[in-house]
BALOBA-1460 file (C-alpha; in Angstrom, 3 decimals):
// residues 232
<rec num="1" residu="x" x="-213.249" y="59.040" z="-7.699"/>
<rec num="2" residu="x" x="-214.447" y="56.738" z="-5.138"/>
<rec num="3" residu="x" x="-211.766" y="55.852" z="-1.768"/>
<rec num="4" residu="x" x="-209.421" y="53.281" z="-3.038"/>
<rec num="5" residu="x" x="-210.665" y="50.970" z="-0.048"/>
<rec num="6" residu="x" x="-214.486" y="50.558" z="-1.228"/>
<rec num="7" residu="x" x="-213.425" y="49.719" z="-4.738"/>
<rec num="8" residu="x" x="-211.199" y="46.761" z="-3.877"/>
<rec num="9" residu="x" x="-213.901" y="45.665" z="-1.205"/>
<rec num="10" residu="x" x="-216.412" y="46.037" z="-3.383"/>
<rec num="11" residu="x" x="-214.467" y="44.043" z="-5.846"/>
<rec num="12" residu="x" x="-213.302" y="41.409" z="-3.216"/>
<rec num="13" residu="x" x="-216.931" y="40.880" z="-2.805"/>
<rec num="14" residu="x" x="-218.474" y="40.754" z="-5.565"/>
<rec num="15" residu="x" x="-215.551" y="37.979" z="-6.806"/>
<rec num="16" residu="x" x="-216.780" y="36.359" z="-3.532"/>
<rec num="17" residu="x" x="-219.668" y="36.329" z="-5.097"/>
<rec num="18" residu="x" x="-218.847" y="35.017" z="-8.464"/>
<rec num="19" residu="x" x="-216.856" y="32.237" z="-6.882"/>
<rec num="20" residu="x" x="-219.437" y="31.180" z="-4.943"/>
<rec num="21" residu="x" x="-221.761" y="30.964" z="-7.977"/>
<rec num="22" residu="x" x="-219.125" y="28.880" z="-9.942"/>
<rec num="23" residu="x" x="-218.863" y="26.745" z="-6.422"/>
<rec num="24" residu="x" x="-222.194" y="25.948" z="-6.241"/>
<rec num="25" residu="x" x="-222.918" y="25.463" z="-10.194"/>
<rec num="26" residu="x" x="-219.980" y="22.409" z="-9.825"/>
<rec num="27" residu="x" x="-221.464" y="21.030" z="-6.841"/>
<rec num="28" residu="x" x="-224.741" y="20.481" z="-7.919"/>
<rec num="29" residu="x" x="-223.433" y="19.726" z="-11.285"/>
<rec num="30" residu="x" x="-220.924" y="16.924" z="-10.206"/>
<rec num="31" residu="x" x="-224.134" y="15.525" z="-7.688"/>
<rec num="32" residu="x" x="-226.190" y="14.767" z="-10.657"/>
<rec num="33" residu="x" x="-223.691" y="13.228" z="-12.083"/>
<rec num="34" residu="x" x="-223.018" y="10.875" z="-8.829"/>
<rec num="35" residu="x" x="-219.412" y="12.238" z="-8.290"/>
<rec num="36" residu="x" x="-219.805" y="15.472" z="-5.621"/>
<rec num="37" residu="x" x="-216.661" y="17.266" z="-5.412"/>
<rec num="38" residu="x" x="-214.953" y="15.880" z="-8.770"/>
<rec num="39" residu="x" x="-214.696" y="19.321" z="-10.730"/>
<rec num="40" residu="x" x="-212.280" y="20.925" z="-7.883"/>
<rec num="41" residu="x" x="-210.301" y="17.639" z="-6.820"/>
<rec num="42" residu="x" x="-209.394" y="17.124" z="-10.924"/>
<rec num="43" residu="x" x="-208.282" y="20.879" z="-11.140"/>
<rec num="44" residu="x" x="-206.860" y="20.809" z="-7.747"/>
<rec num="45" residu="x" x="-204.614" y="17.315" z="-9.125"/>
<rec num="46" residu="x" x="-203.602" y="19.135" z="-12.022"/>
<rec num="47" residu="x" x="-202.377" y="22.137" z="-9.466"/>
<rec num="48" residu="x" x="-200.500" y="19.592" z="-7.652"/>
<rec num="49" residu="x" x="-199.456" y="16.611" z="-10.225"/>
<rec num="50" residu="x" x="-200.107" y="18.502" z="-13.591"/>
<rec num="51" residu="x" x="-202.239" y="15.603" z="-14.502"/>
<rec num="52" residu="x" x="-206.051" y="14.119" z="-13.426"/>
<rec num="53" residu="x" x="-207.745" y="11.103" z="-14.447"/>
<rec num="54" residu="x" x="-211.746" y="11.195" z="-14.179"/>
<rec num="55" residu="x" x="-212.848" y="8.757" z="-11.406"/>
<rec num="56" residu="x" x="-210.381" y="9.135" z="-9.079"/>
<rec num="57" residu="x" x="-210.412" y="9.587" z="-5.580"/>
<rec num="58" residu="x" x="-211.330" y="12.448" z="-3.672"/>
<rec num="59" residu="x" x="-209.068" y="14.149" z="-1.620"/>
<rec num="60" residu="x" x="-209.386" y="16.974" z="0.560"/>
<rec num="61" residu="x" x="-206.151" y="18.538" z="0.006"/>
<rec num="62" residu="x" x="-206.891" y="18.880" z="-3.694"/>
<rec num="63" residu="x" x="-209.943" y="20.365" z="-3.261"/>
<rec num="64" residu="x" x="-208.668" y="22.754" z="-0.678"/>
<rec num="65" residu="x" x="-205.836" y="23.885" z="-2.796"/>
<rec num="66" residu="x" x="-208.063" y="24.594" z="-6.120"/>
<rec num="67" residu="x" x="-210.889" y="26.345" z="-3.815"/>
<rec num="68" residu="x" x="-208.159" y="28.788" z="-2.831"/>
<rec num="69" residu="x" x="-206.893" y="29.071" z="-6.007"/>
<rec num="70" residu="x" x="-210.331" y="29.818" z="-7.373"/>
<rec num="71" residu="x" x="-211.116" y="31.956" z="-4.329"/>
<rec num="72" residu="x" x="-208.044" y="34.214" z="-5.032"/>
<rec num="73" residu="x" x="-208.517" y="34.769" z="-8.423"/>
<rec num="74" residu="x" x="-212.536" y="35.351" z="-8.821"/>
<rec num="75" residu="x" x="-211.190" y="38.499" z="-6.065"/>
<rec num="76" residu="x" x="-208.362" y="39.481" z="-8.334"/>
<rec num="77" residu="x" x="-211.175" y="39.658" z="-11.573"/>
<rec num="78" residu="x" x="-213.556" y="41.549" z="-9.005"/>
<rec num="79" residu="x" x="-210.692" y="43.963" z="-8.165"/>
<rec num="80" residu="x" x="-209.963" y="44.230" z="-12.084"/>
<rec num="81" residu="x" x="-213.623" y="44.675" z="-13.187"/>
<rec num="82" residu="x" x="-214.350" y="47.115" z="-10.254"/>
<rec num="83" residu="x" x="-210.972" y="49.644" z="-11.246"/>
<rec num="84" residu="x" x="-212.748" y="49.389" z="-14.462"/>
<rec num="85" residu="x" x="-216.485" y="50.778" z="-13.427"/>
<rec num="86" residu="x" x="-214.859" y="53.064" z="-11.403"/>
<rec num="87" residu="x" x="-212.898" y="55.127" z="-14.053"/>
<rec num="88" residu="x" x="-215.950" y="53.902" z="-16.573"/>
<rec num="89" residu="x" x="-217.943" y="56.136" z="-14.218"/>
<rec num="90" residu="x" x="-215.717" y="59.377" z="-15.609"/>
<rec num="91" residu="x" x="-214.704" y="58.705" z="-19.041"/>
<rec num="92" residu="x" x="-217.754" y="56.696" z="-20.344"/>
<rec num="93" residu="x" x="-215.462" y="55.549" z="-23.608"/>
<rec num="94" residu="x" x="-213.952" y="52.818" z="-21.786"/>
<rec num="95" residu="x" x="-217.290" y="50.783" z="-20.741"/>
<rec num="96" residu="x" x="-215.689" y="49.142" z="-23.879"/>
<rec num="97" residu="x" x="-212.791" y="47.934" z="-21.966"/>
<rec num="98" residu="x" x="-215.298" y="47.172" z="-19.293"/>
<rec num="99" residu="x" x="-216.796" y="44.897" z="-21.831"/>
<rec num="100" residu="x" x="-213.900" y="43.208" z="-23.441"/>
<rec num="101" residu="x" x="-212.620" y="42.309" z="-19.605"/>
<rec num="102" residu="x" x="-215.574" y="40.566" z="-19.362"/>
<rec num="103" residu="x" x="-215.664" y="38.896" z="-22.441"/>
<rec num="104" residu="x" x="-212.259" y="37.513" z="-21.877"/>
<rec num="105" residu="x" x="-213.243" y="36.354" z="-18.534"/>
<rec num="106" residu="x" x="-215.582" y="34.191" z="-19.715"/>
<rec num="107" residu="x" x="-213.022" y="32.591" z="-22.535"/>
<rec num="108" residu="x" x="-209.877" y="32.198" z="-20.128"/>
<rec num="109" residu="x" x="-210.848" y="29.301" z="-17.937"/>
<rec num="110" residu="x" x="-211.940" y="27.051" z="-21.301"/>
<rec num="111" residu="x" x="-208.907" y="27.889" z="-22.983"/>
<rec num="112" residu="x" x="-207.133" y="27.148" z="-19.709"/>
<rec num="113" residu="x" x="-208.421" y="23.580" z="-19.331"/>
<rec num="114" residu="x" x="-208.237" y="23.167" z="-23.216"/>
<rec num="115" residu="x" x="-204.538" y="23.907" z="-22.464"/>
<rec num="116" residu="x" x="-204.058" y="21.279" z="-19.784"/>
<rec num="117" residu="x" x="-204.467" y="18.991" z="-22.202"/>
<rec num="118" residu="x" x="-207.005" y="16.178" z="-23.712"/>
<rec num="119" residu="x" x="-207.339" y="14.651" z="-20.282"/>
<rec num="120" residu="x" x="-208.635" y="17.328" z="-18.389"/>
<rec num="121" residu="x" x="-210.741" y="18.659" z="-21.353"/>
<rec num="122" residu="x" x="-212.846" y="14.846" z="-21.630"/>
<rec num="123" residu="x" x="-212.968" y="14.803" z="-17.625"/>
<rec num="124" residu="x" x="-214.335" y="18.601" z="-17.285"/>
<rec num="125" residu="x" x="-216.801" y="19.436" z="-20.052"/>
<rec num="126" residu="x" x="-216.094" y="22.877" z="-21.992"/>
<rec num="127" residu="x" x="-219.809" y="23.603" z="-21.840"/>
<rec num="128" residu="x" x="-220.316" y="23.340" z="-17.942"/>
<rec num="129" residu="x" x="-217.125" y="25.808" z="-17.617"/>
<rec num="130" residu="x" x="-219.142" y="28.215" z="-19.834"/>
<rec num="131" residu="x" x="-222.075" y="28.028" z="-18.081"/>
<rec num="132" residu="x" x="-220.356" y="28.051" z="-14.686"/>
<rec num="133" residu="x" x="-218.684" y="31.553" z="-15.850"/>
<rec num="134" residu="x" x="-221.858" y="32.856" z="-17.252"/>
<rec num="135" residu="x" x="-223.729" y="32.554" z="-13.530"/>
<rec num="136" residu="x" x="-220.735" y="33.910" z="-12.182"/>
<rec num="137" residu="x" x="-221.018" y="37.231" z="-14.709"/>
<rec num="138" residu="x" x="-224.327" y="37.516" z="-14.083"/>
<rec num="139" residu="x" x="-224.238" y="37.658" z="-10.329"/>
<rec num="140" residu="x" x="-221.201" y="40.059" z="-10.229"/>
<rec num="141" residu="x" x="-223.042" y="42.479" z="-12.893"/>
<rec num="142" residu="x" x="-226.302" y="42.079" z="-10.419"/>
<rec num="143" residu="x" x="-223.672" y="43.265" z="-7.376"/>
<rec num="144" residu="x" x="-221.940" y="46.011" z="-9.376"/>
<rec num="145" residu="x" x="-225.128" y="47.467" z="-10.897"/>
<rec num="146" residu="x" x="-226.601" y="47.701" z="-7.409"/>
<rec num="147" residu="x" x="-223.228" y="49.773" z="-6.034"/>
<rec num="148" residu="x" x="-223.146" y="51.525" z="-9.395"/>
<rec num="149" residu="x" x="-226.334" y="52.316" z="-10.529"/>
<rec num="150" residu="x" x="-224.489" y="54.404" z="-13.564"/>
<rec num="151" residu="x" x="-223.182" y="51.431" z="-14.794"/>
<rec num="152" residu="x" x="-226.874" y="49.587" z="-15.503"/>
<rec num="153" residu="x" x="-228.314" y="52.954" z="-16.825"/>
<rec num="154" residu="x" x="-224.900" y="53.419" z="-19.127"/>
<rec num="155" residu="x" x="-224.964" y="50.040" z="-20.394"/>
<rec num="156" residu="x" x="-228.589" y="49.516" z="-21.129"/>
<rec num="157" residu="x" x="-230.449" y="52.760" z="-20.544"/>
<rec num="158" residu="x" x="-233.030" y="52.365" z="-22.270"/>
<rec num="159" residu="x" x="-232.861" y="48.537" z="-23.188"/>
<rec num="160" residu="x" x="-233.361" y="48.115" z="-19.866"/>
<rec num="161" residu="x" x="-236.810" y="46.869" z="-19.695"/>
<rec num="162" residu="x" x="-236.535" y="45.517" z="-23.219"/>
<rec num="163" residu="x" x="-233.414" y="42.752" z="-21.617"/>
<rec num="164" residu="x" x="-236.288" y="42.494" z="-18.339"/>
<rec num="165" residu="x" x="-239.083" y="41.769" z="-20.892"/>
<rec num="166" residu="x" x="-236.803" y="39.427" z="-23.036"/>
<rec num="167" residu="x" x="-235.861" y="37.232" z="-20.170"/>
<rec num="168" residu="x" x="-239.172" y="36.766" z="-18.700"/>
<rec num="169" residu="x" x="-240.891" y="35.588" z="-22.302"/>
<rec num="170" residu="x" x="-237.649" y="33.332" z="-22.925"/>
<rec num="171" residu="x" x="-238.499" y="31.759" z="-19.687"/>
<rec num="172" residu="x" x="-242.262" y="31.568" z="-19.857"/>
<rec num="173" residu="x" x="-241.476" y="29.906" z="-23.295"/>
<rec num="174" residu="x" x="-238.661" y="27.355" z="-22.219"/>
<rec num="175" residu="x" x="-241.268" y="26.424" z="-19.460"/>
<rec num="176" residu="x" x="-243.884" y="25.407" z="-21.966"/>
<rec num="177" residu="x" x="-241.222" y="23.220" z="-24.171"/>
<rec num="178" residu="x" x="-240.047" y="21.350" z="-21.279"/>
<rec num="179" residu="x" x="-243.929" y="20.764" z="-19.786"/>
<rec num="180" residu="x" x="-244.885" y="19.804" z="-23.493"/>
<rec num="181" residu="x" x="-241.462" y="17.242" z="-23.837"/>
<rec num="182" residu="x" x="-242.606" y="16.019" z="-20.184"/>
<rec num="183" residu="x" x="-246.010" y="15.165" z="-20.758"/>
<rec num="184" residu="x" x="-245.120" y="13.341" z="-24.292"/>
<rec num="185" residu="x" x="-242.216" y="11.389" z="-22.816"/>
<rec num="186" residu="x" x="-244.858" y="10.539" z="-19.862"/>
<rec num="187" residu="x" x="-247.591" y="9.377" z="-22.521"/>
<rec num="188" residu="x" x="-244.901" y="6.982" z="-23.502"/>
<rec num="189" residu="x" x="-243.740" y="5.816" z="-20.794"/>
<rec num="190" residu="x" x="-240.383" y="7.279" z="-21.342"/>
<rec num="191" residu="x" x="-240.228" y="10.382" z="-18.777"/>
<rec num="192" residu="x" x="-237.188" y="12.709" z="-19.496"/>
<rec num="193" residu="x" x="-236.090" y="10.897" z="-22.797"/>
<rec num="194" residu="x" x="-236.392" y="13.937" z="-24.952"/>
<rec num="195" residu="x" x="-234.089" y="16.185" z="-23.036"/>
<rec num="196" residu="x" x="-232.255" y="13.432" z="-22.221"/>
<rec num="197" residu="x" x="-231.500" y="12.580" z="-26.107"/>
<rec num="198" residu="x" x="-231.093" y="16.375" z="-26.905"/>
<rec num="199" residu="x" x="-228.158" y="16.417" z="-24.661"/>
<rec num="200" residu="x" x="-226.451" y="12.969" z="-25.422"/>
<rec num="201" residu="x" x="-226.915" y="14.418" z="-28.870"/>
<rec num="202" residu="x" x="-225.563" y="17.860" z="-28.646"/>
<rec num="203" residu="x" x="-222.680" y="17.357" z="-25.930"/>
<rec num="204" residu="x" x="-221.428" y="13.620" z="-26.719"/>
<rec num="205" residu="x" x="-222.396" y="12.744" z="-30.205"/>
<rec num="206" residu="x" x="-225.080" y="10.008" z="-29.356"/>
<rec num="207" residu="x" x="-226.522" y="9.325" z="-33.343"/>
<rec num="208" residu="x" x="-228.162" y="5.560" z="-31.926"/>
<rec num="209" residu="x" x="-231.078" y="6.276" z="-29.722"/>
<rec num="210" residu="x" x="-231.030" y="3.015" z="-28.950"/>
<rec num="211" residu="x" x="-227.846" y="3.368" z="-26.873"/>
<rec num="212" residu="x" x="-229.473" y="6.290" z="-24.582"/>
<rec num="213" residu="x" x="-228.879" y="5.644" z="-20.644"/>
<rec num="214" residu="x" x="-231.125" y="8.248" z="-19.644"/>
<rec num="215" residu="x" x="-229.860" y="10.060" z="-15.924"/>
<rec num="216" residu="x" x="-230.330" y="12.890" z="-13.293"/>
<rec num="217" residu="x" x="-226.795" y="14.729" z="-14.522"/>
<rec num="218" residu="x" x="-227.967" y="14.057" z="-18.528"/>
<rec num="219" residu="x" x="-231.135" y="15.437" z="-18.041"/>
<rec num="220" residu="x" x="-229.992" y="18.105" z="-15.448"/>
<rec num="221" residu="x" x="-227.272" y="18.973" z="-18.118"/>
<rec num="222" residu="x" x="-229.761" y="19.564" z="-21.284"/>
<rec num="223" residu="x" x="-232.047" y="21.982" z="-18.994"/>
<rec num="224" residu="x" x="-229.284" y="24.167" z="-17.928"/>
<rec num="225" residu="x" x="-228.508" y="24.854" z="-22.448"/>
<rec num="226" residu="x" x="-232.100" y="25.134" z="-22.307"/>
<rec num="227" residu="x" x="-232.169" y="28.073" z="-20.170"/>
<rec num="228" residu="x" x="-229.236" y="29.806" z="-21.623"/>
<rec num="229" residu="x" x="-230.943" y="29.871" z="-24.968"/>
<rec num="230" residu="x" x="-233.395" y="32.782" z="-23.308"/>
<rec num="231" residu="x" x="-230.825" y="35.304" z="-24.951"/>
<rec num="232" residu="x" x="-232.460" y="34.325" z="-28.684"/>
């Protein structure tokens, strides 16, 4: 058993590194769609007020207050998750709890803002949580299979280079759909209007072309499901 003080640093920073992921999915997420810094100052309102309204004004303090918040408890899921891999490590039978910590990760912080109520669920998209959560995953399983290389070789062992191979064909192929879509929408004078109209379609229920304002954050949001069909 590893000294109690490496496995809550390693878990304080690989949290630090999941929060940061999260931090910087938002902020380029809310640039796109011409309102930096809206994500945390709407949580941080609810925090404070227990209510937000989308386009309102940004305030430090609420932003502050939600980045600690968020700080605090990507640490306490490190912390959790690490515990976990380190007692994984002995008794290989509970890489299942491992599994199902992650898993409920990932649903908490949508059924949290579904909880919140109608208003914060229309301001804060369910889907941008989800893929905010995923990046985070992804970089704290990078970070713990680098300090525990038992945990990659337990999980995936030999699936290993079949998830490596996987990954680099999804991405090779989402590369050629979006070159294709490009070089249409460009022969028609229409750049970025098929990913565009995927996503209006998908996330907001567009069913009149016609009524397609075509934008950095629409366009920006359709790549990003893009990529996270490599999986399939």
């Amino acid at each position: 058993m590893k000294p109690k003080v490496r496995i809550l640093a390693d878990g304080a920073v690989a949290g630090l590194l999941g929060a940061g992921a999260v931090a910087l999915w938002f902020l380029a997420f809310d640039f796109w769609r011409g309102h930096p810094l809206e994500t945390p100052c709407l949580l941080g309102e609810v925090l404070l007020h227990g209510t937000c309204n989308a386009g309102m004004p940004i305030t430090s303090a609420s932003v502050l207050l939600y980045t600690m918040v968020h700080v605090a408890a990507f640490v306490g899921f490190g912390m959790g998750a690490t515990w976990l891999i380190d007692f994984a490590e002995r008794e290989s039978s509970l890489l299942i709890s491992l599994l199902v910590f992650l898993g409920a990760f990932e649903v908490f912080f949508i059924a949290f803002v579904i909880f919140l109520g109608p208003a914060v669920a229309n301001a804060i998209t369910w889907w941008s949580i989800l893929v905010g959560n995923l990046l985070a995953t992804a970089v704290m399983l990078a970070y713990f299979f680098g300090r525990y290389p038992a945990l990659g070789r337990e999980l995936l062992g030999p699936w290993l280079g079949v998830v490596r191979e996987g990954i680099s064909a999804g991405l090779i192929g989402a590369a050629t759909v979006a070159v294709w879509f490009l070089l249409y929408d460009l022969s028609l004078g229409q750049p970025f209007r098929i990913p565009a109209l995927l996503r209006a379609a998908i996330l907001t229920g567009l069913r009149d072309p016609v009524m397609l304002r075509i934008s950095g954050a629409i366009v920006f949001g359709y790549s990003v499901l893009h990529l996270t069909e490599l999986p399939s």
